[in-house]
C-alpha positions, 0 to 999 in steps of 0.5 A: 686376176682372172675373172669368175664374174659370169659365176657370180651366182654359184660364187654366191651360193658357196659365200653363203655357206662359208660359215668363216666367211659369214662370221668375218663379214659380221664384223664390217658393221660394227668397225667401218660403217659404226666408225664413218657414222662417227666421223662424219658429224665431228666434221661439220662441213663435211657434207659441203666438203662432199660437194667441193670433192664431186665438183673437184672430179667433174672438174677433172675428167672435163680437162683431163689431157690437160691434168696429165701433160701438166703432171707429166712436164712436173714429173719430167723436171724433177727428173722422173719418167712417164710411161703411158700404157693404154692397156694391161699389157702395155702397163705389165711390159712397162713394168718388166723393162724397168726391172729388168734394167736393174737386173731385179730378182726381188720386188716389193709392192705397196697395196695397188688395185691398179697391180690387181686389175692388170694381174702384174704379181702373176705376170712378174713371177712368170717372168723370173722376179718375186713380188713381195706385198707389204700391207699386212692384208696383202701379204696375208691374203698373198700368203693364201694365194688369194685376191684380195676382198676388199678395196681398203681391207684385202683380207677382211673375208678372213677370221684369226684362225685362218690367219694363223694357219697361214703364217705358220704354214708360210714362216716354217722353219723361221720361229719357234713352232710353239709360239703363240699367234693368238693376239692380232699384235703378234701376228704383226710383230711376226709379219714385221720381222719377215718383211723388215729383210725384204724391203732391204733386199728389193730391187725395185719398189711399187705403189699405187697412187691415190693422188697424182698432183698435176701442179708439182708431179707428186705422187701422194699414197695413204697408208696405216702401216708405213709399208708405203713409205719403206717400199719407195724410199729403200729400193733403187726404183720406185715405180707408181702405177695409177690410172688416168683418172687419178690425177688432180689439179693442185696440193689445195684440191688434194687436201679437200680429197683427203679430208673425205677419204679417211673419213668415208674409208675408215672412219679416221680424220686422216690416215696414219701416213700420207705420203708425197713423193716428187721423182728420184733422190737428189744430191743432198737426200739421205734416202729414195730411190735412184730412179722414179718412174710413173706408169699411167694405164687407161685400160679403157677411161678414156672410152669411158669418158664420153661414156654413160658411165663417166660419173663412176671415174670421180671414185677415190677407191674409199670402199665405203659403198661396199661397206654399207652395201647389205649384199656385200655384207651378205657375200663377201668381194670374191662373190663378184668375181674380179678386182672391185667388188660391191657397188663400185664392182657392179659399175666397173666390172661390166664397163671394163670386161664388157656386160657379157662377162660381168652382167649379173653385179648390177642385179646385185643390190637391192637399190636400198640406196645406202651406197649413194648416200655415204659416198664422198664423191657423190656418184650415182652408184644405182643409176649407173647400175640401172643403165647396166641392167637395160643395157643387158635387156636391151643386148638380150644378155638376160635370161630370156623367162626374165625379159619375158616376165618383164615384158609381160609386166610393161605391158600391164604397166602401159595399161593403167585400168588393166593393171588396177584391174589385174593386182586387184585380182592377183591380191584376192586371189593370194589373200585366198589361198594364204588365208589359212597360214597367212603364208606361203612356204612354195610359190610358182615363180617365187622360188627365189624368194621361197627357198630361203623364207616363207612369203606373206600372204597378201593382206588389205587391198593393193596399194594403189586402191589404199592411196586414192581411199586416203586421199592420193592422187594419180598422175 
């Protein structure tokens, strides 16, 4: 996938206007956010659940060769393969040779973010093999030719009418032109019926992995759909394709993972199907896959992993940021440009493609807070964000009239009495000019702010005088 991130302002602007657009996101509120606040207290220990699940990914990233030679030897005995690909194009050309070594024509694909990060379905397509995705969002959104918007949720920037126009553009010719594709089970009964003939002609099979077990070299996915389990135990192959960090030590440490990733997900106590895959079929199996093969892609973890932005590989890929995040909500995924969006976009996508590419997404939050708090993982979400915003200062990235303006304001913040003395003054100064309609509908500087909204005028004294009149103290 190509990345529009250095857009991020015009992608904005144009999700700002998409009044479908606007009305899908309205509904992330009422259905993840109202569902994980649901879940959460019906699990008293989930909060101490929350710590175990931090401690558990530091514990991993502090031993992680060791993690993945443990995984290798377990995926080795049960006879698997691992391939290690350092980057996108060594995991895309991984992939080929397998496919090619069965003469694939046909490949089905369970929902993988990793497959979106290295662009794979462009990739296989340009190489002669079709790639079928098999979660409903992904086949929707793949029907549209679009990538997905959202971690868990590819096709939720989407409203029923647009899904509609893309199922009987895609099955012309399949159904009955005057069906009616009104109610959402008839959509799926409709998608169920093109891809249960897909899954029986693929070649090869690909998942992700949400899990990889180091103790007994399972591969574990969690689906609501049972795509999953269709795309890696019908084809020839099966193929995962997960990233480094996706390793974890034993079956106990993964069960504490899974009990907080639904929840902070979906707000469900556990997925439909959690799914354990151990290499390729043996004597006496009544299905899998002749060969299992698992393709490891750093793509730039290991540089992280002594890096200022380690914290950020302990993510689970819930989505749980982006679905409390009110500039998501605002904007959609495809505002940020690349594969992950949101929060976890904005730490990702300047640590993967480089702070010139993907700048503006760490000044995309508010820093409310609400990321960091419901994460299951406990990830620093806005401090890894501000270490991306000095970064670009510091790398003079930023606009030059922003690092000015903040240079201008450190100044005065290094100045205590000229500070006091300079907010006193700019807050007469506004109260003044604003006492007439106690507003202002144009500000110089504040065009950001005023082309949206009137600003208040000021009103009372600055806050620093209001803390010491009440009895506050400076430190």
């Amino acid at each position: 996938m190509e990345s529009t991130s250095r857009n991020f302002n015009a992608n904005v602007r144009a999700a700002l206007a998409n009044d479908a657009l606007q009305s899908a996101l309205g509904k992330i509120e009422s259905g993840f956010v109202a569902n994980r606040a649901n879940a959460a207290p019906r699990l008293p220990e989930f909060d101490a659940l929350r710590d175990q699940a931090r401690d558990i990914k530091d514990h991993i990233l502090d031993n992680l060769d060791f993690y993945l030679e443990a995984f290798e030897a377990r995926v080795l005995e049960s006879g698997g393969q691992v391939h290690w690909a350092s980057s996108a194009a060594d995991a895309r050309a991984a992939i080929l040779d397998i496919c090619r070594s069965v003469d694939a024509r046909t490949v089905t694909k369970g929902k993988s973010m990793i497959a979106e990060e290295i662009g794979l379905n462009d990739f296989l397509e340009e190489n002669g093999i079709e790639p079928v995705e098999t979660d409903l969002g992904e086949y929707i959104i793949q029907l549209r030719k679009e990538p997905p918007s959202h971690i868990i949720a590819p096709a939720i920037h989407l409203v029923k009418e647009q899904i509609e126009e893309a199922f009987r553009g895609a099955h012309e010719g399949m159904f009955d032109s005057g069906r009616s594709l009104e109610e959402p089970r008839a959509l799926l009964e409709e998608a169920r019926a093109v891809l249960r003939q897909r899954f029986l002609d693929a070649d090869v099979g690909i998942t992700g992995a949400n899990f990889l077990i180091a103790a007994t070299g399972s591969t574990v996915i969690v689906t609501n759909e049972g795509n999953g389990d269709l795309t890696q135990t019908l084809p020839k192959i099966h193929i995962v394709i997960a990233s480094l960090e996706k390793v974890v030590p034993t079956l106990e440490d993964t069960s504490t993972l899974l009990r907080v990733l639904a929840r902070s997900a979906t707000g469900q106590e556990f997925t439909s199907y959690t799914t354990f895959s151990n290499g390729p079929r043996r004597n006496g199996d009544p299905d899998g896959p002749e060969q299992f093969h698992v393709v490891l892609l750093d793509n730039g973890r290991s540089e992280m992993l002594g890096g200022p932005v380690r914290d950020v590989l302990r993510c689970i890929r819930c989505g749980a940021c982006m679905n409390h995040c009110p500039v998501y909500g605002a904007v959609g995924g495809h505002s940020y440009g690349w594969v992950y969006p949101g929060p976890i976009g904005a730490v990702l996508t300047p640590t993967l493609l480089g702070l010139d590419e993907g700048r503006h997404l760490p000044n995309a939050s508010t820093f409310c807070g609400r990321c960091e708090s419901v994460c299951p993982v406990r990830i620093p979400l806005l401090s890894l964000m501000r270490h991306h915003r000095e970064q670009a200062f510091e790398d003079k990235l930023s606009p030059a009239a922003e690092r000015t303006g903040l240079g201008v304001w450190a100044f005065f913040a290094r100045h205590p009495a000229l500070y006091r003395f300079a907010t006193g003054l700019a807050m007469r100064a506004l109260a003044w000019a604003g006492r007439k309609q106690g507003r202002f509908s144009t500000l110089p500087f504040a065009g950001g702010w005023t082309a949206h909204r009137d600003l208040p005028a000021p009103q009372g004294d600055t806050f620093q005088r209001q803390w010491s009149a009440r009895g506050g103290r400076r430190r």
